[in-house]
Each structure stands twice: as C-alpha cells, then as structure tokens.
N, C-alpha and C positions, 0 to 999 in steps of 0.2 A: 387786785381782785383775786376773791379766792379761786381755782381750777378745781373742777368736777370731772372726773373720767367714770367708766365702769359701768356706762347703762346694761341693763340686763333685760331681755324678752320676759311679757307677761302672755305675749300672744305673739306670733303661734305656740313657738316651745318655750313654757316656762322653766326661765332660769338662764338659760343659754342669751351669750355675750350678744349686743347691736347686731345686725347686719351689715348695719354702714356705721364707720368710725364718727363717734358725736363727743363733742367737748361742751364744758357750759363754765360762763364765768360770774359770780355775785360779789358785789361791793355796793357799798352806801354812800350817802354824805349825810347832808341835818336834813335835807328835802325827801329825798327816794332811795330807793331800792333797785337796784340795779341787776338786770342778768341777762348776756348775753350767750346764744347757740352758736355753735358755729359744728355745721352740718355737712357731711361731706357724703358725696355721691354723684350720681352721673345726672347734671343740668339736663339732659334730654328724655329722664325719668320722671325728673320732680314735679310731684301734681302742684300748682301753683298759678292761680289764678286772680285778675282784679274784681273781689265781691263786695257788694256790700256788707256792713256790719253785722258778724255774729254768723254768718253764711261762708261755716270754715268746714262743713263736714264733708265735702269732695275734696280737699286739697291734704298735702301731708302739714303736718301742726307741730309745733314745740309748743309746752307748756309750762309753769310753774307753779306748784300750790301753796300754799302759808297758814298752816295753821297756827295765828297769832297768839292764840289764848293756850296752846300744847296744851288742849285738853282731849286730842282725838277726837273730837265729835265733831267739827267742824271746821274748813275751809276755803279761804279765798281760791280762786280757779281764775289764771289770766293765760290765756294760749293765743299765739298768732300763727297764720300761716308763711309762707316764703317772703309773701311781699308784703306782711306786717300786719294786716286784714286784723281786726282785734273780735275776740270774744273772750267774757267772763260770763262767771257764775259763783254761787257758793255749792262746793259741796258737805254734804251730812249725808253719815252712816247709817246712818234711818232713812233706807229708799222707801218712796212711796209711789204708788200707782198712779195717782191722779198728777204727779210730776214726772211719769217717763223713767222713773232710779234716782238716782244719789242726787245728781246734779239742778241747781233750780236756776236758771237761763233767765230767771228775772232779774236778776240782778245786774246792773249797770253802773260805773263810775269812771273815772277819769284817768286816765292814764294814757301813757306815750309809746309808743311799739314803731321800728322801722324793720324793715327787711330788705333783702339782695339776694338776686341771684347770681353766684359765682363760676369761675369755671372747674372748681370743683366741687360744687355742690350750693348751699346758701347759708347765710348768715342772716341773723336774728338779731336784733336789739330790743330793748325792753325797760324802763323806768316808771316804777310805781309810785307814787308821791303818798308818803306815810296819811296824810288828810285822806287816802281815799281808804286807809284802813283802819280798825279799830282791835285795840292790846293795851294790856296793862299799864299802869299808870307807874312803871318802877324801872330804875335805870339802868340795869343790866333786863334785855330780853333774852327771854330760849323760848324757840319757834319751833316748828317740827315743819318739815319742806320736803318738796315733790318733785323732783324735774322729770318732764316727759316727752318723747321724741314718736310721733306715728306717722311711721310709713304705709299709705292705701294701698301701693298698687301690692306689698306685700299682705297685707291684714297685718302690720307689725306696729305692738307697741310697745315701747321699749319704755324703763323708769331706772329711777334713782334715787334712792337705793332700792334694790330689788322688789317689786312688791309683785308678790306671787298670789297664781289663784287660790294657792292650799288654804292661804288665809282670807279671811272674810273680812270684808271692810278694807281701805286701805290709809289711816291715818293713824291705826296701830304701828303699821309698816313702815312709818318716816322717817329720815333723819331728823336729828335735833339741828338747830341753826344757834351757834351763840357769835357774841360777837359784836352787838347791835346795842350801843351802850350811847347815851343824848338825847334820842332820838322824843318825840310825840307826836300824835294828832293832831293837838292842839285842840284849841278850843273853838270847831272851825263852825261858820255859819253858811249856808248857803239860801238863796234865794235865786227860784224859775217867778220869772212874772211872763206872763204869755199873755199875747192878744189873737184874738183871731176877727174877723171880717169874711161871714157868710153871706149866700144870695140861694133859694129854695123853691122847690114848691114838693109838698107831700099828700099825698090823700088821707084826710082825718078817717078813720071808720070807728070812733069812740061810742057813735051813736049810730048802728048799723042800719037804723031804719030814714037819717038823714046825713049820708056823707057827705063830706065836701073837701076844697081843697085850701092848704093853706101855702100859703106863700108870702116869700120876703123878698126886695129886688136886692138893699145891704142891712145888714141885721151883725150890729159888732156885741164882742163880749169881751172882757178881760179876768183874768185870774191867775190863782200862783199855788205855786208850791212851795213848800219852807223845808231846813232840815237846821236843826240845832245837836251840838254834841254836848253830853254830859259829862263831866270827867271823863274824858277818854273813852268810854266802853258803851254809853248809853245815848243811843239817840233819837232826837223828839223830832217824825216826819208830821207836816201840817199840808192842807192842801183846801181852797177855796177857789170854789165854782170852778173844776175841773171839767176839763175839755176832751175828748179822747175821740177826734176827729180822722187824726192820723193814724190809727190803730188799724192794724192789716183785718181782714175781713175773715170770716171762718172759715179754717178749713174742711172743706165738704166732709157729709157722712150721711148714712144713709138713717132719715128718723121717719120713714111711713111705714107702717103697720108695727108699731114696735111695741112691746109689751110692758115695757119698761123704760122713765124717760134715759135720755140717751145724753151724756156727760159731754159738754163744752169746755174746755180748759179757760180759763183767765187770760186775759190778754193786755188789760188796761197794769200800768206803771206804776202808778198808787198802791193797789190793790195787792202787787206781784213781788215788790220790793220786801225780803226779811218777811214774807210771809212760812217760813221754814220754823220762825219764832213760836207758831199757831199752830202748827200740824202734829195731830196725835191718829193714833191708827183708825177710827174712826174720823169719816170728815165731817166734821161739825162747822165748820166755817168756810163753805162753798161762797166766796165772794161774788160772782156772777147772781147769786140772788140780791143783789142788790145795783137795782138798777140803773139809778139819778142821782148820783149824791149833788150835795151841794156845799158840803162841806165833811173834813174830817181829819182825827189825828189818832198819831199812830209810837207809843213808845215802846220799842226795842231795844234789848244789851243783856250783859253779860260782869259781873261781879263776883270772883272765885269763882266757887261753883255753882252760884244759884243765874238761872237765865228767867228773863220776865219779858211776856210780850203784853201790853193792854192797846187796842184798839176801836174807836168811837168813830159812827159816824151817821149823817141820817141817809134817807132815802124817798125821795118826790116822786117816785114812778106809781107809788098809789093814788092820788090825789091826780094825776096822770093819765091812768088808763081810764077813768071815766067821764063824762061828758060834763061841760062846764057849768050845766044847772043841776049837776047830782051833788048830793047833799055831802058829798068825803071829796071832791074837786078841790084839791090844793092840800089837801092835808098829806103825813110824812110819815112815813116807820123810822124808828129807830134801831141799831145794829148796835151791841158791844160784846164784846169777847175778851178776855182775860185768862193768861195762861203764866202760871210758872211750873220750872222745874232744875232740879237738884240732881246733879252729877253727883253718880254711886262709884266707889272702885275703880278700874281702869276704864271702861266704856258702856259702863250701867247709866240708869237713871231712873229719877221717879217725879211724875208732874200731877197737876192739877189744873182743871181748865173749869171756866164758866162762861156761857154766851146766853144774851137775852136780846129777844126779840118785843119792842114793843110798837103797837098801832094805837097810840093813844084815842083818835078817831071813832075808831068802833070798840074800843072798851078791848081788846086781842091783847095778849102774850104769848110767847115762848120760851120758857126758860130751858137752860139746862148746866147740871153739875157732874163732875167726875173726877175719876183719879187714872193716869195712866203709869206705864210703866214699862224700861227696855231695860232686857236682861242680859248680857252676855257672858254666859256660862265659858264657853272656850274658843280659840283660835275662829271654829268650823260654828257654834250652834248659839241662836241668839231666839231670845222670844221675849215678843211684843204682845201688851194687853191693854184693855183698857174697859173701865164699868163707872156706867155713866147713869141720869135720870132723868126723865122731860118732866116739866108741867107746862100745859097749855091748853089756853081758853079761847073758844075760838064762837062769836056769840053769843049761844046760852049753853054750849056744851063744854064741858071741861074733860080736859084730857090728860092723862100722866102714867109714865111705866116708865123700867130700863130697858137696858143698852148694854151688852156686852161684847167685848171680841179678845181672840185668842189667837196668833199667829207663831208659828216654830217653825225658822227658815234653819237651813244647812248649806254653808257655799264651800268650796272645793275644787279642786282640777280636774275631775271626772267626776263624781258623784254631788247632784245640790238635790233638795227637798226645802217645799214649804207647803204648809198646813195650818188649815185655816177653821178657825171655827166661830160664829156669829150666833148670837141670840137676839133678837129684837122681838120687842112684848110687840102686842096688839096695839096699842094704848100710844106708845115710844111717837114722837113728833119732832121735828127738827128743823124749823124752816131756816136759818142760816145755813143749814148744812142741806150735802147731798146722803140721805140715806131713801133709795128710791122702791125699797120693799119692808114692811113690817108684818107681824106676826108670824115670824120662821127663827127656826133655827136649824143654821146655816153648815155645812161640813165641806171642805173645798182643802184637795191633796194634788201636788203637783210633786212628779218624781224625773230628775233627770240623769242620765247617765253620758260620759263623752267621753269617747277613743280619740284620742291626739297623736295622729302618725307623724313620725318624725322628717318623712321624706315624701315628695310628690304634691298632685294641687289642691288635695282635700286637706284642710286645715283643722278639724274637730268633726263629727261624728257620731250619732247616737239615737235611744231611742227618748220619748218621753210617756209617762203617762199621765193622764188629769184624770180624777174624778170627782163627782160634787154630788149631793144628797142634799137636798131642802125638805124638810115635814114646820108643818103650823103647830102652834103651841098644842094641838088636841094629840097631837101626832099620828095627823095623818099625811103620807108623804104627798110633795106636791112635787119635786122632779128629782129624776136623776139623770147623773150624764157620767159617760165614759168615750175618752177620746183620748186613744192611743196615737202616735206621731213618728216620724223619724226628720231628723233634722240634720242636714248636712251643709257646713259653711268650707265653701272654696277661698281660694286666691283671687286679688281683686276684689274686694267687698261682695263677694257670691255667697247666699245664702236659700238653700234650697229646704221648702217643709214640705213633704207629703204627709195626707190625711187617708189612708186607707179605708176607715171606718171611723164612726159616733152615733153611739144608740143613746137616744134621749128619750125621757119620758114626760111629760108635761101633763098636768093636772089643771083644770082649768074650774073654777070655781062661780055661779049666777052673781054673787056679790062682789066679785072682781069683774066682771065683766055684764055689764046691764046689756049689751044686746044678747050674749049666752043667757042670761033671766027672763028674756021674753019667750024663750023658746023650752026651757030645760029646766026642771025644778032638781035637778042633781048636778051631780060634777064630773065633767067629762073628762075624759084621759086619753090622751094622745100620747104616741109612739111610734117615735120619726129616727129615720136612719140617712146620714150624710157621708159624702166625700168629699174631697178637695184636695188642691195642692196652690203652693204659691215658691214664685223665684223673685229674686231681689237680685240686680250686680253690677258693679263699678267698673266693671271688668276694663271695659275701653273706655281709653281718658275722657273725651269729650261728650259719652253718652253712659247714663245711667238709666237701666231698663226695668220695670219690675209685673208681677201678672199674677193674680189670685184666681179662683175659679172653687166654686163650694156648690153642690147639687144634690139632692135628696128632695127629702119632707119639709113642711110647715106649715105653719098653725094660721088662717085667714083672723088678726084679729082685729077687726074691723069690717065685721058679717053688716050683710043687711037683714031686715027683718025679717025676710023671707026665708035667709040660708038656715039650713037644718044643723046644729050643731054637730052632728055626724061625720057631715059632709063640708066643717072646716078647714079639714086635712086637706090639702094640698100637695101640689111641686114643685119644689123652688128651686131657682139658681140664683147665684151672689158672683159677681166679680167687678175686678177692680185690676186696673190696667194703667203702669206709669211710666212718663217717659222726660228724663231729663236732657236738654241739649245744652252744648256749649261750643256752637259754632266760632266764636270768637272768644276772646279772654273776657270783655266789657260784660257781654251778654251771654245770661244765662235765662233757659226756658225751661220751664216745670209744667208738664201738661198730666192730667190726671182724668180715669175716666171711670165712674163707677154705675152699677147695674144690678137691680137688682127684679126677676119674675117670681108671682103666685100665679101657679094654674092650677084648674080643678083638675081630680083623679080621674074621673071620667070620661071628658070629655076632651080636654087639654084646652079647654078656653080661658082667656084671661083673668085673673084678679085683678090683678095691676101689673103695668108694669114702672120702674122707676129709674129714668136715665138721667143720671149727672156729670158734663162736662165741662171742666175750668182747666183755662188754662192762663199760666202767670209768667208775663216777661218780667225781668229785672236787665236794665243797664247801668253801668256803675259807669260813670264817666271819668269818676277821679276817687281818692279812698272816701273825699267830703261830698262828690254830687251824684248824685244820682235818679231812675226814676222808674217805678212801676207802672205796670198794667196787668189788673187781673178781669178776664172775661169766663163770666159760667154761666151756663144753663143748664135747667132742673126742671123736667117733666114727669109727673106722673100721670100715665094711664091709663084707667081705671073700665073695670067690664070690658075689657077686648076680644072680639070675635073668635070664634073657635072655628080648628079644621072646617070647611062645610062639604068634605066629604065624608065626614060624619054623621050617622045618621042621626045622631043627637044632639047634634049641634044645634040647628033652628030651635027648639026648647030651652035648651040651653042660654041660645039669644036671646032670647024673649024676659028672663032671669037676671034681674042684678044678684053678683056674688059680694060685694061689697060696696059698704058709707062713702068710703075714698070719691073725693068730687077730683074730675080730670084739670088739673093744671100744669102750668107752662109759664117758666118765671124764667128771664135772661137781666142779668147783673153786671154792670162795664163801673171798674174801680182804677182810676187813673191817679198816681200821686209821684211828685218831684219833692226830692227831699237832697236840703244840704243841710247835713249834719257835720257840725265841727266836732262834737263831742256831744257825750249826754246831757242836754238840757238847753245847750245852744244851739238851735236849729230854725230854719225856713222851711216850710211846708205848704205845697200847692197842688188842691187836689179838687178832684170831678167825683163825682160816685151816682150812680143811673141805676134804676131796677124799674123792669116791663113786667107786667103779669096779665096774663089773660081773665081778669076778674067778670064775674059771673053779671048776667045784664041785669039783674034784679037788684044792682047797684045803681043803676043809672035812673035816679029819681029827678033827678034835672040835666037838660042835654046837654046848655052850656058848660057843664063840667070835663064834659068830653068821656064821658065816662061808660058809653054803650060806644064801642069801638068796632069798624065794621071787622079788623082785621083779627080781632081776638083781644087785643095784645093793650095795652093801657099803662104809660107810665104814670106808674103813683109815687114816684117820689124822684127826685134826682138834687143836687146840693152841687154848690163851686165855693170852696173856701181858700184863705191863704190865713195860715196860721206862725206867730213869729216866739220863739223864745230865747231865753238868755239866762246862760248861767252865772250869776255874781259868787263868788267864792272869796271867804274874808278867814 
C-alpha cells in the first residue's frame, strides 16, 4: 500500500501542518479500493461514538474523496468516524441552497469501513468495491483524490494535499491518483424487491362536507427498485410502486403566517439519488411536487465530457385529492425532465434543461426550456446563469414568459462575496419546480470579511453584510432589506451571530393578498426594524446546545376582515432553541423547540402565537440495529387575550386580528430499523397524529369525530417493511 503523510489545516490556520500526527494507506486488488487512517491522539479526546448511519457530524471523521472521471466537477465522498459509522455523498463544485453546499447526502451505496480505538489514538479501515463506483471504461485510470482528517473538539480540518480557502472549490486542489490499472465496474445489475404489510386507519376529508374514516386491519403491497449499468459510466434507475414508509418525518419549521410558501427538502431515495444530474441555478425540478408515484425511471452518466440526466415518471396524487365520484378521481400527471451538459476548460460548463408537465385529465401543461451555464474565470471568482421559458395552460387560460438568473460568488480566506440577480416575468410558471415569487426582479448581495487569529479560542471572526432590492416588472419597488452581522466561530463547534439591526421594507399589494383587497384599493407599505442573535456549540462532548432569538416588526398576513390594513403591522418574536444529548454512547437525543408571536402595536394582544416541540431519540444498538422515536407538538394560537390592564384591551377582545383557526396537533413516530447496508433492510414502524379538528367535522358520531377532549386521532398506521439487495 502506498503511505500518505503531510495533512495540512484548512481550518483553523490555513496551511499549517495536522495537529495530531495522521498517516493514510491506499492499495487495490480486481474487487476494491482500499484506504486505511491510522490517527493518532489522546483516546480520552476522541469524539467517537456508536450512531446510526450517516449520523457522523458530532464525532471526529476521516474521509476520502475520488474524483473517478478527474474532471473537477465531481466526487464520490466516503468518511467514517472512529468506530467506522459510514457516511457518503457525492460532492459538486456547483453548491447549491436547496442542498445545504457542495455535498448531496442522498447518495448511498455499498461499501465496508471498520474502526478502533487505540491507545494512541484510532484506526480506520475502509474498502470500496469498484461496483459501487462509476469511471472510465480504459485500463490505465488517473483519479484526482482527497484524504481528510476532522478534529471537533479543535474546529480542525486537516487535507491532503493541501486544499486551501484561498481557493474556491476543492477538486481543482487534488491530487492525481495513478496506478489503478484492471480494474471495472462491470456490468453490475442490482435489484431491491421490497414488501411491506400494513394495518391503518386515517380520516378521509376529500369531501369536507362528508368525512369518514378509512381503515385496513392487513393491507400488503410489494414493489422494487432496479439499477442497471451502461458501459461503465451510465446508469438506468427503475423503480415500481415505491413505498417510502420508512422515511423520517420533517423537520419542523415554522409555515403560519408566511408570505411566501416555505421549502421542504426531499427525502424519499428515488427521487435523491444522482439528483445533482438535474440541478441548474434555478430549481426547476422540485421533486417533492410530485406526490404518488407509481412508477418511474431515471438515466444518469457521464461520457468524456458530455453529462446527461433524463428522468420520467407519473403521479396519482391528482386523481387522489378528490373525492371518488369527481369526475378526474384516479387520473395522473405526468413529470419529465431532461438535462445535458458539456464541460468547458478546466471547471466551466454549459447545459441545457427541459421539463414538462403534463395533466392529461383536464387538458393542463407546463413546459419549460433553457440554457444554463458555470463559468470560472479564476482561483477566487466563478459565475453561474441561467435563461429559461415557460408555456403553460392551465384550463382556458394560457400562460408563457421567461426566467432568468445571474449569480457571482467570490471564495477566499478572508474576503467571499455573492450576488445575485433574478428576473422572473409575470406570466413565468413552473410547477415541477420551486420558484415561489414572479413578476420581480430580483438583486440580493452578500459581503463577508474574516480575521483568523492565530492564537486563542476565537477561531475566524468578522463582519457580514446582506442587502436585497425586489421592484415588479413596472418598477415599482416591492422590498428592500439590509442586514448587517457579526459572526464569531470559537473552539469546539461554537459559533456565535449577532444581529444588531435590519431595516426592511415591504410593499404589499390587493392582488397579492385578497383579504388586503377587501379593505385597500392601493398598496400598502410597511417598514419593520428587527434584532437578534443566535449561538450554536459542541463545546462539551456529550451535549450540543444552540438558541436563536429575533424581535422587532411584522407584517399580520393573514388579517381578518375586519383588520384595517394600517394596523397589520405588528411585534414579533422568533425563537428557536436546541439541545442535543448523549448520555450514553447507544443513545443519542435531539430535542428542538421553536416559537414564534404576532401582537398588535397597540395594545400587545395576540395574533397568534405558534409553539413547536419535537423531540427525537435514536438508540443504535449495534452499527445494523437500531430504533427511533420522534414526538412533536404544534400549536397554534390564534386571537389571544391582551394585557387587561389595558384600557383597550376589552375592544381589542371583542376584535379578531386574524383568519388563523386555533390548533393543536401532537405526532408519535416510532421505527426499528436493521439495516445491513443500503437496500437490505427490516423496518418496523408506528406513526400516530392527534389533532384537535373543528366539531363542524363531526357529521356522524360513530366516527368519533366530535371529541369531548379536543383532540381526535385521524390517522395512525403499523407497518413492517422488508427489502433485499440482489447484486450480480
């Protein structure tokens, strides 16, 4: 095996040698890839814990990256912790928002990792089996590769070879890997056939004026997933009557009174897998709109330099939401999306995308076409675009405009900047995708600066500023925002932002908001000022603590008909409070608790208020068994009592300020999972949701459905679901 010495800090002080002395060793045969850590330090430091899969971000990690196809733009990501805990991803130089950065965590496959702890620190093993990756079809490879060593309790990441902030991206930074001369993929097939065997009962409300409930005592399904390889580089995912039972539940956010809808990331495996294939700076291909598949496939790869992603598939959730004597009950939309693109120079490119939506049903389309493109001019300064076109019919109205965007990032050791600039027409429609405002154009600047002292517990340092302008195609402006920052990251995963000030201004429009049109034949304008701070830190091993807090103005949007648009303005508070334990090594608890009030200026009586509590055990009993529980509750509010030593309170009370109807929903999510690897697994799970639903529900008693205590479970489910990975 070859020997690797010479890690070098990215963080805290770039450039300067490990902290703790680290060795790594790589060698092959015809099957895997081989690379062993061997880490040295004091056993009674190392954060190292038994988690579950991919639940590697409190412990210290080694990793290795492979850029197979040494084209810089993308790589495999396999990192274990001490006691061998696996997670992967691929990363790409193209971060994007709606993925968190570089890294897309949907990614899963097969491979071997053990770990030790020693008495001078820990050793790592690690074997990759060529099947689980995809490269060129020619018998000398050159690979470009990553090794990576992170120590928590320092903030320390250490690489190999050097990859520094000065430079932007890091798979320009790599070494090459030669060496790797036999080897292939093969021509590998895989098949998941899964069954599952449910028991249920849910409340239908399809048809709000006759609810009822349904129920099954066993109610079995089966179905699969397929994956074929193309030569080497190309591969065809297939997937029928998918199940996504098992799928962890969302993680809370706060979506009452929100202006704007409010982004859910993806979660289902299908959907997540080489979805990096499809992403251009606009998201045009938001997979969460597609709710029921029933079937679908999916071809990804890479050939020189051109990459191609096409994926098909339908969707039953129309046919779905309405009741079983409406005339579209059982019918399907269609989904397709099609993207290629062509690597320019060292880490340019230029693509093209097209996605179409179609409702055969009611005669509905969405089309859309574009060209994108990423440029990177040097080391430090890359810019992303992208100009696209909708057509879409939607009944008897038809609809069609463009899409543009414009992004110029700057990354660095002290100084980053990105700027952003958006146009969307009036007309512009998108329903595969999330674009959740049109007719603006859009201008959004983010400036950061960071001092990196070389000594002491403050680890980076600085200030930031944000500003954003929105005006509608007439140009007239509809907000602006400025929100200066300081951001300070300690030792220990501490990171401290104070908010001093943000002066915002908001434009509210009668045709954006039909209860502001029942009142206001103009456009009201609000101007809100806020504070806040928030701390995050890892600081002590076994607890991870963190706490937001934001208070000022906002906008009630969700007046009732009585509120005066004047008097939407409000005072809110926002917070959000977390607390991880790890009383034992097995178990780990994540408890989370967010908050958010509207009061009038007035009087200080309530809008609403909105409190959400979940909390989520994990036991790992073994690296294969394990077993969840997540409990939350989510109340909202609505019209609560003001001071009543206010003289104006009693008025006040007599006053709804807002539509918001008071609820109270508590959700118990229980699942046993042994997973031998991705795709073979057992899964045994509970899932319960109570909601205080309104009695004007209750059109037959036998339902149970007029509850004296508030509270009414309408849905709750016991399944065991079984799959198996065949690999040939």
């Amino acid at each position: 095996m070859a020997k690797v010495s010479g890690f070098a800090q990215r963080n805290p002080h770039d450039g300067e040698n490990v902290s703790e002395p680290t060795e790594a060793y790589l060698g092959y045969d015809r099957k895997n890839l081989y690379v062993v850590f061997v880490c040295f330090d004091d056993p009674q430091k190392v954060r190292g814990r038994m988690s579950r899969r991919e639940d590697v971000y409190d412990d210290d990690n080694v990793e290795v990256m492979l850029d197979t196809f040494h084209d810089r733009r993308r790589a495999y990501a396999f990192q274990t912790t001490p006691l061998g805990v696996q997670w992967d991803a691929i990363w790409s130089e193209a971060s994007r928002e709606e993925t968190n950065g570089n890294f897309d965590v949907s990614f899963d496959t097969v491979w071997n990792s053990r770990g030790k702890m020693t008495d001078r620190g820990y050793v790592v093993w690690i074997a990759i089996p060529f099947k689980s990756l995809r490269f060129p079809a020619i018998e000398k490879q050159t690979w470009g590769v990553i090794l990576y060593r992170g120590i928590v309790r320092k903030n320390e990441d250490s690489f190999w070879p050097h990859i520094s902030y000065k430079i932007a991206g890091r798979l320009g930074q790599a070494a090459t890997l030669n060496g790797l001369e036999g080897i292939s993929p093969g021509h590998s097939l895989e098949l998941i056939p899964y069954g599952i065997m449910r028991g249920f009962r849910a409340l239908d409300t399809r048809d709000p004026s006759h609810p009822y409930f349904q129920h099954a005592v066993a109610q079995g399904q089966i179905g699969m997933d397929a994956k074929f390889v193309i030569q080497d580089h190309f591969v065809v995912d297939m997937t029928a009557n998918p199940d996504f039972s098992q799928v962890e539940s969302e993680d809370p956010q706060i979506t009452v009174n929100q202006r704007f809808a409010v982004y859910f990331p993806e979660k289902r495996p299908f959907f997540l897998e080489n979805e990096d294939y499809f992403r251009t700076p606009i998201d045009l291909f938001f997979t969460r709109n597609i709710g029921d598949p029933s079937a679908g496939i999916r071809l990804t790869g890479k050939q020189g330099p051109y990459s191609v992603g096409l994926m098909s598939t339908d969707d039953r959730s129309p046919g779905l939401r309405v009741p079983d004597n409406n005339s579209l009950s059982g019918t399907r939309a269609y989904f397709t999306i099609a993207r290629a693109s062509r690597d320019l120079f060292r880490q340019s490119s230029l693509g093209v995308i097209y996605t179409d939506w179609e409702y055969p049903a009611a005669r509905e389309f969405n089309r859309i076409g574009g060209v994108d493109t990423r440029l990177k001019f040097n080391p430090n300064w890359t810019l992303e675009g992208q100009a696209v076109v909708s057509s879409s019919q939607f009944g008897s109205n038809y609809y069609a405009g463009p899409a543009d965007k414009l992004e110029l990032k700057r990354d660095g050791l002290h100084f980053t900047y990105d700027g952003i600039y958006d146009d969307i027409s009036p007309h512009f429609v998108t329903v595969p995708g999330f674009v959740n405002r049109t007719d603006i154009r859009y201008s959004f600047q983010e400036a950061d600066y960071r001092f990196r002292p070389k000594k002491g517990w403050v680890v980076d340092w600085g200030p930031t500023l944000i500003n954003r302008y929105v005006f509608d195609h007439t140009g007239l402006r509809l907000d602006t925002d400025y929100t200066p920052y300081l951001a300070i990251q300690g030792r220990g995963q501490t990171f401290i932002y104070l908010f001093p000030y943000e002066e915002l201004r908001e434009r509210l429009r009668p045709r954006d908001f039909a209860a502001l049109g029942v009142t206001a034949t103009q456009n009201q304008d609000y101007h809100e000022h806020s504070s806040g701070a928030s701390i995050l830190t890892s600081y002590f091993p076994k607890v991870t603590l963190g706490a937001s807090y934001r208070w000022g103005d906002g906008v009630n949007f969700v007046p009732s008909s009585t509120q005066r648009p004047q008097s939407m303005l409000g005072r809110s508070d926002t917070g959000t409070a977390t607390l991880s334990l790890r009383p034992v090594r097995p178990l780990k608890i994540e408890n989370t608790y967010l908050f958010e009030r509207l009061r009038t200026s007035d009087t200080g009586s309530g809008i609403f208020n909105n409190h959400i509590l979940r909390s989520k055990w994990n036991w790992q009993f073994s690296p294969q068994l394990s077993m969840r529980v997540i409990l939350q509750y989510n109340s909202v509010l609505a019209n609560t009592p003001c001071d009543s030593a206010l003289p104006s309170c009693a008025a006040a009370a007599a006053a709804s300020s807002t539509d918001l109807p008071t609820g109270k929903q508590c959700k118990a999510d229980c699942l046993i999972t042994y997973l031998v690897h991705p795709g073979t697994a057992i899964y045994v799970g509970y899932n319960s949701d109570l909601q205080n639903l309104h009695r004007n529900l209750a059109v037959d008693p036998r339902y149970g459905l007029d509850s004296s205590k508030g509270y009414i479970n309408d849905s709750r489910q016991f399944f065991v679901k079984v799959s198996y990975l065949f690999r040939f």
